[in-house]
DRENDO-1510 file (C-alpha; in Angstrom, 1 decimal, always signed):
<recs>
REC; n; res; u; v; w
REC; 1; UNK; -122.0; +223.5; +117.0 .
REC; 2; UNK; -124.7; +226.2; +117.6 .
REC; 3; UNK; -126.6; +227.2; +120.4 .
REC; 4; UNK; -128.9; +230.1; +120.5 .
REC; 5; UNK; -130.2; +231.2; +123.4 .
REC; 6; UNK; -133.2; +234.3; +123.1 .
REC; 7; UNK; -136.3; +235.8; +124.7 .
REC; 8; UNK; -137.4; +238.9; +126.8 .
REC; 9; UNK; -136.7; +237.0; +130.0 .
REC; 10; UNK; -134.0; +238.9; +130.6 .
REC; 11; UNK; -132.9; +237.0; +134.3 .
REC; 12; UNK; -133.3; +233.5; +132.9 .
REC; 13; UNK; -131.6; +234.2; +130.0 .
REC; 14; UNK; -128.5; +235.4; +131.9 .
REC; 15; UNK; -129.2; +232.4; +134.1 .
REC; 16; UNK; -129.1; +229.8; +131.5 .
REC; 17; UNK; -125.7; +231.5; +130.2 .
REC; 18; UNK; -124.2; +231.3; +133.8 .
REC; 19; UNK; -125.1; +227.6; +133.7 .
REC; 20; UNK; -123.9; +226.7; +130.3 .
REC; 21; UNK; -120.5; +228.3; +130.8 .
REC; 22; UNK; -120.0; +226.8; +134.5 .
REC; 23; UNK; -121.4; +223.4; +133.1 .
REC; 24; UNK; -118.4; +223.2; +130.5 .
REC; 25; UNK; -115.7; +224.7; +132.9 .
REC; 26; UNK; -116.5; +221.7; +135.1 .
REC; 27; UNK; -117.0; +219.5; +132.2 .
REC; 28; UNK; -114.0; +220.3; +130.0 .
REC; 29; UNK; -110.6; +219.3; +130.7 .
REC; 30; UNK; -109.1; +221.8; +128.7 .
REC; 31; UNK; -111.5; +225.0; +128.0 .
REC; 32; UNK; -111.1; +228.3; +126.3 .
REC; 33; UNK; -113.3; +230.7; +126.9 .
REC; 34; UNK; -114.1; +234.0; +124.4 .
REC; 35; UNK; -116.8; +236.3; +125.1 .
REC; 36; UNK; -117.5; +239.1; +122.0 .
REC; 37; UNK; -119.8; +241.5; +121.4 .
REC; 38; UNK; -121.6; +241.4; +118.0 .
REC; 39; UNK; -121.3; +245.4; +117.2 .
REC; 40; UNK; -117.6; +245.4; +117.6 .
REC; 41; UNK; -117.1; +241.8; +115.5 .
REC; 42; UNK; -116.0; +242.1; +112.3 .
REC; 43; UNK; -116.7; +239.1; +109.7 .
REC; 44; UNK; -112.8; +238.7; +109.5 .
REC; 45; UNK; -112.3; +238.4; +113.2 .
REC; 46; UNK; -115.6; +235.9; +113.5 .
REC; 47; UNK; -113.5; +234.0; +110.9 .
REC; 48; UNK; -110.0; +233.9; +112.6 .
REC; 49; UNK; -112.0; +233.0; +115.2 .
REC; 50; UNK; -113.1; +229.5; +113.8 .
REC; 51; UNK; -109.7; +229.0; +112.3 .
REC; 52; UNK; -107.7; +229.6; +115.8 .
REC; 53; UNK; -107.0; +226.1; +117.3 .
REC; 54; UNK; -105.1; +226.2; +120.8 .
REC; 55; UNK; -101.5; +224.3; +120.8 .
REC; 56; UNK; -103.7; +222.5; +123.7 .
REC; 57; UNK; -106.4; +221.0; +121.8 .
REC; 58; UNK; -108.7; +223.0; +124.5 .
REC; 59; UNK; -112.5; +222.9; +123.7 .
REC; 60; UNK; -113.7; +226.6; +123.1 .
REC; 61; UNK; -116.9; +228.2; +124.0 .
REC; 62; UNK; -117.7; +231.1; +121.8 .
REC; 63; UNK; -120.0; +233.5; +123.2 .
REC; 64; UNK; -121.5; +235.9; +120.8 .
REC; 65; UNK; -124.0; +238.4; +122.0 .
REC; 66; UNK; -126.5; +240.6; +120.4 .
REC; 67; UNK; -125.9; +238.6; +117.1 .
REC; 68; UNK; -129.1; +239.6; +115.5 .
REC; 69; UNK; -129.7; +243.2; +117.5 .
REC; 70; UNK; -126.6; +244.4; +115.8 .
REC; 71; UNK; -127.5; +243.4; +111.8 .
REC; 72; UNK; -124.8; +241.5; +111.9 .
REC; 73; UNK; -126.7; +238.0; +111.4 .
REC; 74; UNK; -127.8; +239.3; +107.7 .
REC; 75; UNK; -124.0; +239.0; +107.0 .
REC; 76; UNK; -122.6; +235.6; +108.2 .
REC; 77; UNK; -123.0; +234.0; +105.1 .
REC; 78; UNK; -120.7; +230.5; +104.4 .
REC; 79; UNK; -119.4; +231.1; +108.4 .
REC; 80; UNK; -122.7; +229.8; +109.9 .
REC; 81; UNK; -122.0; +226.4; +108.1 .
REC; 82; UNK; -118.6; +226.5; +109.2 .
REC; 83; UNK; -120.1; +227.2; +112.8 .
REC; 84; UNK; -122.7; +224.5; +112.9 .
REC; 85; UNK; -119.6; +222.0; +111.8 .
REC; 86; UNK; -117.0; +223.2; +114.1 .
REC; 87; UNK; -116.3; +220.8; +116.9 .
REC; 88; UNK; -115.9; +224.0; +119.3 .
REC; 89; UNK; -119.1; +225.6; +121.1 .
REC; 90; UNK; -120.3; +228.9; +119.4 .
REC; 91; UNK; -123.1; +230.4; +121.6 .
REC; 92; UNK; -125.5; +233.5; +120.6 .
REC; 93; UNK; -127.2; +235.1; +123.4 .
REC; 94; UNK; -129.9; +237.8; +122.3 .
REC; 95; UNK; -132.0; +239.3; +124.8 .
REC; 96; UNK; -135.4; +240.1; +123.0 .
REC; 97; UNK; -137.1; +238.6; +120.7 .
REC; 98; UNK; -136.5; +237.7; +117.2 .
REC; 99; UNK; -138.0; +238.5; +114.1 .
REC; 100; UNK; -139.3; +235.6; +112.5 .
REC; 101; UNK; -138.6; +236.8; +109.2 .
REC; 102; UNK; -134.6; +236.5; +110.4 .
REC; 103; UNK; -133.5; +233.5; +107.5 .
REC; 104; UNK; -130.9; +232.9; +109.9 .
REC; 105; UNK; -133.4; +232.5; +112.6 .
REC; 106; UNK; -135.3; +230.0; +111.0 .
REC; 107; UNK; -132.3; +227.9; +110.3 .
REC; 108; UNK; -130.7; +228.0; +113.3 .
REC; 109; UNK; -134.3; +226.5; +114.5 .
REC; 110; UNK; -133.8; +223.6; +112.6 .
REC; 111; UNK; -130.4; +222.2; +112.6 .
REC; 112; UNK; -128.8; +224.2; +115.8 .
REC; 113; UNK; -130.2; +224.1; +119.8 .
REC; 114; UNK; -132.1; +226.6; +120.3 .
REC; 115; UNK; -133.9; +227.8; +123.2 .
REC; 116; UNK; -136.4; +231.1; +124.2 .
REC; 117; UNK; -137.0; +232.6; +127.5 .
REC; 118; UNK; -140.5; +234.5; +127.3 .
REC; 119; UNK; -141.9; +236.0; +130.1 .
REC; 120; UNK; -143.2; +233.6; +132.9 .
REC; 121; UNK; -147.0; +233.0; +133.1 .
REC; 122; UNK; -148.8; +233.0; +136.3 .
REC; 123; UNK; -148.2; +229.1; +136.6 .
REC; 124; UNK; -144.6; +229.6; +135.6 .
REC; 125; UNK; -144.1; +232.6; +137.8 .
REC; 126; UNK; -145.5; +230.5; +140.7 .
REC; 127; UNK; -143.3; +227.8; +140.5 .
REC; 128; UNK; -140.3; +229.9; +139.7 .
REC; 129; UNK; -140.8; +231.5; +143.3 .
REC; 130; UNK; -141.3; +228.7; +145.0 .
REC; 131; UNK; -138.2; +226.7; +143.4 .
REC; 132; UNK; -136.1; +230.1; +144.5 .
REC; 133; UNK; -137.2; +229.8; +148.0 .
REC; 134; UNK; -136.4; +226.1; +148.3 .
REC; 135; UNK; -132.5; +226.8; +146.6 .
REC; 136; UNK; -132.4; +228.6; +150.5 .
REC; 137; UNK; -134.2; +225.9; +152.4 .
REC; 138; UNK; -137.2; +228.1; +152.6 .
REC; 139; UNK; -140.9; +227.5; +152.1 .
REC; 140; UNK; -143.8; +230.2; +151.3 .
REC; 141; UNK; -147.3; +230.1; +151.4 .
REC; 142; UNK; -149.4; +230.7; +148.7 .
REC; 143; UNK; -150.7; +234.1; +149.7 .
REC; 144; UNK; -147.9; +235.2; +150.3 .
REC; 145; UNK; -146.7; +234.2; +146.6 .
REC; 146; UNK; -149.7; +235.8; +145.1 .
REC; 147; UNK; -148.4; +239.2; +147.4 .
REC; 148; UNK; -145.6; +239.1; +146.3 .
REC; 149; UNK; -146.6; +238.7; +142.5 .
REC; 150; UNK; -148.9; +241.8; +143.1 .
REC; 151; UNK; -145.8; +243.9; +145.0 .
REC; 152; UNK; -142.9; +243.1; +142.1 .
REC; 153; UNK; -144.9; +241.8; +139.1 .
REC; 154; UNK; -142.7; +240.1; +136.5 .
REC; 155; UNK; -139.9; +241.6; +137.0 .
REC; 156; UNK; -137.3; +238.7; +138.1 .
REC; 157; UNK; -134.3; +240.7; +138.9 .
REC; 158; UNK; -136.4; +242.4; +141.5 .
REC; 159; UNK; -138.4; +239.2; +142.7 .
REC; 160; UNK; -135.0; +237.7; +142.9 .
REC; 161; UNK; -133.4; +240.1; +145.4 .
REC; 162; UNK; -136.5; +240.7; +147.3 .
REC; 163; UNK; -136.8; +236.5; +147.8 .
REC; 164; UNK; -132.9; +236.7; +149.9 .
REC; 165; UNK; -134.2; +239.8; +151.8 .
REC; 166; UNK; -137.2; +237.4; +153.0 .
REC; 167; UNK; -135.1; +234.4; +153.2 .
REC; 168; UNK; -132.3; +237.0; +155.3 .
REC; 169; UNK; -135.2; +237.5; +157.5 .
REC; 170; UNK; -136.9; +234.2; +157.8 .
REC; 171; UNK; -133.9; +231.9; +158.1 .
REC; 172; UNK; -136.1; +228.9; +157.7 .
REC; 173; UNK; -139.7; +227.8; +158.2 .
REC; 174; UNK; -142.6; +229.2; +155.8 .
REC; 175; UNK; -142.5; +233.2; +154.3 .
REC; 176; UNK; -146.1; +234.0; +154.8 .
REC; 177; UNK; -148.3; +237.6; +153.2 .
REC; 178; UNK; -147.5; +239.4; +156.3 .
REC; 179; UNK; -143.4; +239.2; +156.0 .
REC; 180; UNK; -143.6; +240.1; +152.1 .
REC; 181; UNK; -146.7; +243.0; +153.3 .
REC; 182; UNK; -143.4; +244.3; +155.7 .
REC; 183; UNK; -140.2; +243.9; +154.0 .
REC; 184; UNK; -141.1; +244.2; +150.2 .
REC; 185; UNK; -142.4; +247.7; +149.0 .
REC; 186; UNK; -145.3; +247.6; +146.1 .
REC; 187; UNK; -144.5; +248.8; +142.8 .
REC; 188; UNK; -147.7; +250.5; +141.8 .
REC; 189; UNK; -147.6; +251.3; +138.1 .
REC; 190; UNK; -149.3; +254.4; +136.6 .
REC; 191; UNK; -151.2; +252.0; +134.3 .
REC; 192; UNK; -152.8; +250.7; +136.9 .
REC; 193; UNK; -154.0; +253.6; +137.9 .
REC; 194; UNK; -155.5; +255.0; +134.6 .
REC; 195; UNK; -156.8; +251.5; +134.6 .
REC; 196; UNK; -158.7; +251.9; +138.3 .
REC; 197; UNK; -159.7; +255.4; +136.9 .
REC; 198; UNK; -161.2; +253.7; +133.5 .
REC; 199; UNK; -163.4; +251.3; +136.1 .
REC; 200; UNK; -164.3; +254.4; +138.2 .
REC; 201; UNK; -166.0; +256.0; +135.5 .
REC; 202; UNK; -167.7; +253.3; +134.3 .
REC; 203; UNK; -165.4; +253.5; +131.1 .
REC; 204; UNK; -165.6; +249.8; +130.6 .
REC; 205; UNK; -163.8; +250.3; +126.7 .
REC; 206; UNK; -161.5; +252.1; +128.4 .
REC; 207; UNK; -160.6; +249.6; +131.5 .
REC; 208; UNK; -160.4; +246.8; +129.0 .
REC; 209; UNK; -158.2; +248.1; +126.3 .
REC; 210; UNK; -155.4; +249.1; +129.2 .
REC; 211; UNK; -155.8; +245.5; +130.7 .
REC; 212; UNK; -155.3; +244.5; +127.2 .
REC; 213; UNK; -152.3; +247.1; +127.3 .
REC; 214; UNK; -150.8; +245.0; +130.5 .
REC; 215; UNK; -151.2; +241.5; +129.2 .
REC; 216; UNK; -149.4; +242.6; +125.6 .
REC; 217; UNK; -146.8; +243.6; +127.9 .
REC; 218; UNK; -146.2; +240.3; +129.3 .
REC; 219; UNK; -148.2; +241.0; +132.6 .
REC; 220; UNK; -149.8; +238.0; +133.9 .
REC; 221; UNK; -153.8; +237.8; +134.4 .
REC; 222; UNK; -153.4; +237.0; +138.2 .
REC; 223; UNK; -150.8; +239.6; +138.5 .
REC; 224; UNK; -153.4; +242.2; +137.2 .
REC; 225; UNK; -156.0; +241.2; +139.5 .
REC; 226; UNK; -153.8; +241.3; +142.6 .
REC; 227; UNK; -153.0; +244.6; +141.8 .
REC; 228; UNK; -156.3; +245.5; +141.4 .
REC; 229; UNK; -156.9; +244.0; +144.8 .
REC; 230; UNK; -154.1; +245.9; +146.2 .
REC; 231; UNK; -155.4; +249.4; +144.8 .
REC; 232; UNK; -158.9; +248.5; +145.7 .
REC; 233; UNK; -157.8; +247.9; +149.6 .
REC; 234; UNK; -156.1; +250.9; +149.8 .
REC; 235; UNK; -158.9; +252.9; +148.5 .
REC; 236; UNK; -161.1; +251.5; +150.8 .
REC; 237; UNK; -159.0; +252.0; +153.3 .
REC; 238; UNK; -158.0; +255.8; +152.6 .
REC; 239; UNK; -162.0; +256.4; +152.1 .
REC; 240; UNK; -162.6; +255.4; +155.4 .
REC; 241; UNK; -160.1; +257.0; +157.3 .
REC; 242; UNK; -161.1; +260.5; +155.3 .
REC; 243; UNK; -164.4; +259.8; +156.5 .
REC; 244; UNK; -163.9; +259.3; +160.0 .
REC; 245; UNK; -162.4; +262.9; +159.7 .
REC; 246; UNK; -158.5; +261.6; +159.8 .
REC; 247; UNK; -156.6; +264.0; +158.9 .
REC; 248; UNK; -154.8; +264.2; +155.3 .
REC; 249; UNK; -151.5; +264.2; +156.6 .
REC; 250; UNK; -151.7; +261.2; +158.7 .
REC; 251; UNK; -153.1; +258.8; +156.4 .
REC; 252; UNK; -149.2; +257.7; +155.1 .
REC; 253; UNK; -148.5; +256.9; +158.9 .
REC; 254; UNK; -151.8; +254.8; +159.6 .
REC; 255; UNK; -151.6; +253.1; +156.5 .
REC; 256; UNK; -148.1; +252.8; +155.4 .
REC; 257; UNK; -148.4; +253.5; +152.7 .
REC; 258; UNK; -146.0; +255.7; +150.0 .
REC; 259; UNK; -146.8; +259.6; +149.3 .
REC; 260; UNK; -147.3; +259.0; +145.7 .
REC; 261; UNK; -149.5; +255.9; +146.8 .
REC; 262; UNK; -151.9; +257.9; +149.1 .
REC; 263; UNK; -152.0; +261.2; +146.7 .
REC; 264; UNK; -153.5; +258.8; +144.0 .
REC; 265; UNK; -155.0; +256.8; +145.5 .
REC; 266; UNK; -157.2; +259.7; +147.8 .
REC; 267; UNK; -158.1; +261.2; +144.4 .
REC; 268; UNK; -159.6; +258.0; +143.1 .
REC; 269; UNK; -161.2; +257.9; +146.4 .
REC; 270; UNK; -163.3; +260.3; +145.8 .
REC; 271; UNK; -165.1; +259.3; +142.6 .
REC; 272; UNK; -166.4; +255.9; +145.1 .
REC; 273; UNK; -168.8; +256.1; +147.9 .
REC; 274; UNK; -167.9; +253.6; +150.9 .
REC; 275; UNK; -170.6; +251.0; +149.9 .
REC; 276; UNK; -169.7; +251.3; +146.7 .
REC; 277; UNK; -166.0; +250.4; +147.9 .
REC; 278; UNK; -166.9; +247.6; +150.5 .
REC; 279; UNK; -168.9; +246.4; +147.5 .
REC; 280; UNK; -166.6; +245.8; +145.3 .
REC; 281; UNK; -163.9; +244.6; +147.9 .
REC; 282; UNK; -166.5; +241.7; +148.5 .
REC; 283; UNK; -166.5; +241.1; +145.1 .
REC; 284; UNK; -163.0; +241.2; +144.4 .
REC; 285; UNK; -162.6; +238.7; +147.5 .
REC; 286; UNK; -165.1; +236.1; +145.8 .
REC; 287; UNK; -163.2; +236.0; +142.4 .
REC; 288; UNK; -160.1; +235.8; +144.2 .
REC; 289; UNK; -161.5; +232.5; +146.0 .
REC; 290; UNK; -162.9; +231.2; +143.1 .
REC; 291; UNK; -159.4; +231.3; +141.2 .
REC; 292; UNK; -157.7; +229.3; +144.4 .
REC; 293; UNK; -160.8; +227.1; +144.3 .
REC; 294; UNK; -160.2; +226.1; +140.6 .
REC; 295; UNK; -163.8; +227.3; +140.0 .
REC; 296; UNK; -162.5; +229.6; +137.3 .
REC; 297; UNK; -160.0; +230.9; +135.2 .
REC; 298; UNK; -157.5; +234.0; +136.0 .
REC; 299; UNK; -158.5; +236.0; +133.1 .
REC; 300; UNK; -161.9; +235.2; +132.7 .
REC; 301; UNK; -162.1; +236.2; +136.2 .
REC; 302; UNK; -160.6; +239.2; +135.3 .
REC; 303; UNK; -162.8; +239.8; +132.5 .
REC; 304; UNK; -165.6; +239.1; +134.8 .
REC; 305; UNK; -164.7; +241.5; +137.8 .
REC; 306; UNK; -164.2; +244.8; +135.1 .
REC; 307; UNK; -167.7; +244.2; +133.4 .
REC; 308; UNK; -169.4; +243.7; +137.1 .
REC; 309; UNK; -167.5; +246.5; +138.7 .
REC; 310; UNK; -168.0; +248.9; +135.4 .
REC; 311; UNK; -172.1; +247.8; +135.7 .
REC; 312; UNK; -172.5; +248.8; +139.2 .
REC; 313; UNK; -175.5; +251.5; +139.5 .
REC; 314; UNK; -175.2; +252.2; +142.7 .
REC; 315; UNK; -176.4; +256.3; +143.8 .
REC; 316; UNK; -175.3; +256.9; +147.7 .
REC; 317; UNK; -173.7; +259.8; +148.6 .
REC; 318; UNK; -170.1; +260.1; +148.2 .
REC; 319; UNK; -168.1; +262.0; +150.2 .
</recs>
């Protein structure tokens, strides 16, 4: 038997793993367990391997990883058969995708289980945090999921850890936007700024080909726009403390906000006048209602709130 286990998700993948190998542990009354690595397998050893039978008669899960990665998939030959046949457990785990062009790929989709672990969608990403919390007994609210989404992104090794840091905290009840706004620190990427630079200038070409950029990536539509958010508010904010004559130095403390966070973000500043800013706050707030509202799409909203910002004519004086 066959399973092949695949997919850029690099967290569930390893989750799915930890399950299947606890699941026959518990399962099994006599189990044997091998773990190799596909670079430093040899055909002969993969061979002995499916030839070794335990005085026992334990069941044996076979763990192979980076099958495809490492070339050695082009080579298997006669032993897949003898693989897909075998009453033991024979398990390829292969962070990444596959080509599709793989002929053992395309086999293995037919006549083994097979399983891929893409990146999570907004939906998917949504319910993954929730289900997390509940494992501790915790709730969270909504805002504070789309908070945290804009703070971590995709990235569920992070999200993972920063969910028991607020559990930690909360021990029970609901994790609302201001507990993730105080114990979880933003990851701004420097996409995102060229991308709030590309709007600044009205380079709407520009803006859209590095959103397209971020959803190629795997990024998520509502991800993308609470970033966006995010940068927006701080620009806003930065703008008006520099005009109400703060000084530069303090604006880390009264915002709380990183260094490298306030250096960019004052530069973008300055290509916005206030209105401009409270303008496009407003508008950002509306699309951001109409997404919770069901009114419309994530990324036709986000579509929508590039072209409108991008369009803006608006002439006061910046400062």
């Amino acid at each position: 038997m066959i399973i092949l286990l695949y997919g850029q998700d690099s967290y569930r993948l390893r989750e799915k793993l930890n399950e299947i190998i606890s699941r026959y542990q518990t399962a099994a009354k006599g189990f044997s367990l091998r773990q190799l690595e596909a670079e430093e397998l040899s055909l002969i050893e993969l061979e002995n391997e499916l030839k070794k039978r335990s005085m026992f008669k334990e069941k044996k899960l076979v763990i192979i990883k980076n099958l495809f990665s490492s070339g050695l998939a082009k080579r298997l030959g006669d032993l897949t058969e003898a693989m897909l046949k075998s009453d033991d457990i024979f398990l390829f785990w292969e962070p990444g995708d596959i080509s599709a062009k793989e002929p053992l790929f395309a086999l293995l989709k037919k006549q083994a289980k097979t399983e891929e672990f893409a990146p999570l969608g907004e939906i998917g990403l949504r319910n993954w945090i929730k289900k997390e919390f509940s494992r501790y007994g915790v709730k969270i609210s909504e805002t504070a999921i789309i908070k945290l989404i804009a703070f971590v992104g995709n990235d569920l090794w992070r999200c993972a850890n920063e969910i028991k840091k607020l559990v930690s905290h909360q021990q029970g009840g609901t994790v609302e936007a201001k507990e993730v706004e105080l114990l979880v620190k933003p990851l701004i990427e420097t996409k995102i700024f060229a991308t709030i630079d590309a709007i600044a200038v009205k380079d709407k070409r520009r803006a859209f080909r590095l959103i397209a950029e971020h959803l190629e990536a795997g990024e998520s539509p509502l991800y993308l726009l609470a970033m966006i958010n995010f940068q927006f508010r701080n620009l806003l904010v930065i703008k008006d403390l520099l005009e109400k004559r703060q000084p530069y130095y303090s604006l880390a403390k009264l915002t709380g906000l990183h260094p490298f966070v306030i250096k960019k973000s004052s530069l973008q500043a300055e290509k916005f006048s206030l209105d401009e800013l409270k303008i496009i706050y407003q508008k950002i707030f509306q699309v951001d209602n109409d997404i919770k509202r069901g009114r419309i799409e994530p990324q036709a909203a986000l579509d929508f709130l590039v072209a409108e910002i991008c369009s803006l004519r608006l002439c006061p004086t910046r400062k």
